[in-house]
C-alpha positions as CSV (number, residue, x, y, z in Angstrom):
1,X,-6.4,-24.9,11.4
2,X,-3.7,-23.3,8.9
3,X,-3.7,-23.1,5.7
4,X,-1.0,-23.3,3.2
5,X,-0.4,-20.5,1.0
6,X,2.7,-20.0,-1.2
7,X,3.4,-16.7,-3.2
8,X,6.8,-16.8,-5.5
9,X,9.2,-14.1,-4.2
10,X,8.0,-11.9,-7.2
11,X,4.3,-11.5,-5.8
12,X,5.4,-10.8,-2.7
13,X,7.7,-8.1,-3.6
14,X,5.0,-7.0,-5.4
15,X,2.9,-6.6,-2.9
16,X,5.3,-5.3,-0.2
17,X,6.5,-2.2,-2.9
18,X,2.8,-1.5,-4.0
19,X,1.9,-0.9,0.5
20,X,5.2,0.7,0.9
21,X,4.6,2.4,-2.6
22,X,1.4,4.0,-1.3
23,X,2.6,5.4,2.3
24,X,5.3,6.7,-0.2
25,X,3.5,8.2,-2.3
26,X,1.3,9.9,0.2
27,X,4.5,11.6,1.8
28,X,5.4,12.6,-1.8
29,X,2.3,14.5,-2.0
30,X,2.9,16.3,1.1
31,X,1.6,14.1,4.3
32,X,2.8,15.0,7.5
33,X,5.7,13.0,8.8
34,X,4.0,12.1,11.7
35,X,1.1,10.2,9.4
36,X,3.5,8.7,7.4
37,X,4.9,7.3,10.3
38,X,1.8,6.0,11.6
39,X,1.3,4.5,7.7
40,X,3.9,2.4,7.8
41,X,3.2,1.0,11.6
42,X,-0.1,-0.2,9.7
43,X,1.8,-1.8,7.4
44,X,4.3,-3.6,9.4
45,X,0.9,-4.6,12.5
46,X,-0.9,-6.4,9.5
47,X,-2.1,-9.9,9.9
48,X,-2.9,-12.8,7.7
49,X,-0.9,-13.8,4.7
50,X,-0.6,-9.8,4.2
51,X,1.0,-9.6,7.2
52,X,3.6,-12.0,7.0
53,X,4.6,-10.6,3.5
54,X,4.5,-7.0,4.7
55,X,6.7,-7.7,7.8
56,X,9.0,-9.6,6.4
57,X,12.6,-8.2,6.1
58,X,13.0,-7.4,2.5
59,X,15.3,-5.4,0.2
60,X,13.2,-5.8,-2.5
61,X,10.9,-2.9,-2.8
62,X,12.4,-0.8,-5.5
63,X,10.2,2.9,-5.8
64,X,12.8,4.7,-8.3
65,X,10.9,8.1,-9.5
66,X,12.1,12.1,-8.7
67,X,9.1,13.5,-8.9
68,X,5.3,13.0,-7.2
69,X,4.6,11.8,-11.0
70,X,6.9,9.0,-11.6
71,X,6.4,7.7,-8.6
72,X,2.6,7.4,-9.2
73,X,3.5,6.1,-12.3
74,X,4.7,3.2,-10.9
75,X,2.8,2.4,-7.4
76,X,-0.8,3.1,-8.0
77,X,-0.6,0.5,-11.3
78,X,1.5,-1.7,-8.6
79,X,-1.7,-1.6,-6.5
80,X,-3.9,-3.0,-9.1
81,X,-1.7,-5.6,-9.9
82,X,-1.4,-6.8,-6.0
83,X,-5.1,-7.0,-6.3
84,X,-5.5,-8.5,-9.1
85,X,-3.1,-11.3,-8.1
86,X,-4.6,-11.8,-4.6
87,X,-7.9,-11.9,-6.4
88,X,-7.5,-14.6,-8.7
89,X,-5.9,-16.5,-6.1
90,X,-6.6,-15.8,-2.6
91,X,-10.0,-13.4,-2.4
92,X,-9.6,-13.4,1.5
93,X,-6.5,-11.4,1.3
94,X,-7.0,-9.2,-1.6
95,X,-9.7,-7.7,1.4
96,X,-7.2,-7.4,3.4
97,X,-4.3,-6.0,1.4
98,X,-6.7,-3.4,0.3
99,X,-7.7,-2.5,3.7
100,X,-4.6,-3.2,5.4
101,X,-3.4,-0.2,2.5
102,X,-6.7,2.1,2.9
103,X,-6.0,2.2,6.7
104,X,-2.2,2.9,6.3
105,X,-2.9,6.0,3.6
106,X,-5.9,7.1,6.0
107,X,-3.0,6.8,8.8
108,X,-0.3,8.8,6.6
109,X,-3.4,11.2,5.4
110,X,-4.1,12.3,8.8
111,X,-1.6,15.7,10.3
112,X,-3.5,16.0,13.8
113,X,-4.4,19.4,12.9
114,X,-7.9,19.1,11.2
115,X,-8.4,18.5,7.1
116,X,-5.9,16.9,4.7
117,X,-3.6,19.1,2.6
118,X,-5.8,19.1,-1.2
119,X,-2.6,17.2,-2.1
120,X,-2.9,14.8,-0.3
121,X,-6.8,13.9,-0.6
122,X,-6.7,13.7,-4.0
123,X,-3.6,11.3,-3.3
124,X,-6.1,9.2,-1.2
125,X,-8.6,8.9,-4.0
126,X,-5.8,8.0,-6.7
127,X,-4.7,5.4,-4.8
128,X,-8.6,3.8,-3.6
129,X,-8.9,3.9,-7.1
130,X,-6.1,1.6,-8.3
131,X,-7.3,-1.1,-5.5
132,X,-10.7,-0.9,-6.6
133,X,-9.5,-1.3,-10.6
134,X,-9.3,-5.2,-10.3
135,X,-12.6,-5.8,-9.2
């Protein structure tokens, strides 16, 4: 059985820049290249509605910002808002945005070569943080 879900273009470009947002931010904070890689493999293997929004072929994810800052400024409060709005209308899949995103940072967090950089672990935290502010 399928269900119907609709999202307006805006929500799902919502969601796809706060994911994309987050792997981004982690390599702004000093991931390896190889974990970001891996990061955004998780984004584009999700399944669900998540899934289809994340994969889809998109020019919409906008992350302007020059600095580690400004780009925090705008993606972690992009990740409560993409929680929030799958929340209030689809519970299933704010689950599985939120892990779909946890597994991508812990992905992108992860050199090969032992420990995160302190960077980069407080990145993680920052951004656990902003999915876990809409509950």
């Amino acid at each position: 059985m399928s269900v119907t879900i609709t999202l307006t273009d805006q929500d799902k470009s919502t969601l796809r820049t706060a994911a994309y947002g987050a792997v981004s931010l982690m390599a702004a904070a000093g991931a390896p290249h190889k974990g970001i890689t891996q990061g955004s493999i998780v984004l584009t293997s999700a399944t669900g509605l998540v899934g289809h929004v994340l994969a889809a072929k998109s020019k919409d994810i906008h992350l302007p910002g020059k600095t580690v800052a400004e780009l925090a400024d705008q993606v972690l409060p992009g990740l409560t808002a993409a929680m929030g709005l799958l929340g209030e209308q689809y519970p299933e899949e704010a689950e599985n945005f939120r892990g779909t995103v946890l597994v991508a940072v812990e992905a992108a967090a992860q050199s090969g070569k032992g420990e995160s950089s302190p960077a980069v672990a407080v990145m993680v935290g920052k951004i656990v943080a902003a999915l876990d502010a809409a509950a």
